[in-house]
N, C-alpha and C positions, 0 to 999 in steps of 0.2 A: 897855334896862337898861345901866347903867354898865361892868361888867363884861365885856358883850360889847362893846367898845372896846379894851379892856385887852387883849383878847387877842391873842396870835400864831399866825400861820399855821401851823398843826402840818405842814400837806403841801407843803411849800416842796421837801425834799428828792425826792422824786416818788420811785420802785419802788428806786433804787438803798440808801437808810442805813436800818441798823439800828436804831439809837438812833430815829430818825422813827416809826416804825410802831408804838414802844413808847409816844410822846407824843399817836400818834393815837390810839392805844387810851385810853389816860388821857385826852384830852381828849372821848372820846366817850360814856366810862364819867361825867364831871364834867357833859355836856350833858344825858346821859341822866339824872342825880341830878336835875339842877334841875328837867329836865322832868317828875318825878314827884313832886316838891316842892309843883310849882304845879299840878298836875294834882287831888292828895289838898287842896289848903288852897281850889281851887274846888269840891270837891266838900263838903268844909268848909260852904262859905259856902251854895253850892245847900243844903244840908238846912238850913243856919239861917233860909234867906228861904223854903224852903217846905218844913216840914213833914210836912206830913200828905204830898206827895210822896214824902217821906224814910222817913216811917213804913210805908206801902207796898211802898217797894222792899225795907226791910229785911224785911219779911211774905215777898216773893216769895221773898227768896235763904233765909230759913229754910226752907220749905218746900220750894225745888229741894235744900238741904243734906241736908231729913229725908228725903226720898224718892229722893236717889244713891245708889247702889249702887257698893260697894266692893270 
């Protein structure tokens, strides 16, 4: 991906700066976005190439829903 290029080392500074750990947080919070971006539009794409797979899992998780206890 392009953008992983672009990037900069958020941990250059190592245990000593402050301002660092608030960029590694932010950039970990921005890796973790992406990675649930592409996680939800594969899961996307698996129901649209199959189905009846799809239709299924969504039977199981109603069923584990109507029978949790709260």
């Amino acid at each position: 991906m392009p953008e992983q290029e672009n990037r900069s080392n958020p941990s250059t500074g190592g245990m000593g700066g402050g301002g660092g750990e608030v960029d590694w947080e932010a950039e970990r919070r921005r890796r973790r976005a992406r990675f649930l971006r592409e996680l939800a539009e594969a899961r996307a794409l698996r129901d649209r190439v199959q189905p009846r797979r799809a239709k299924a899992a969504r039977l199981r998780h109603a069923m584990r829903m109507r029978t949790f206890r709260w």
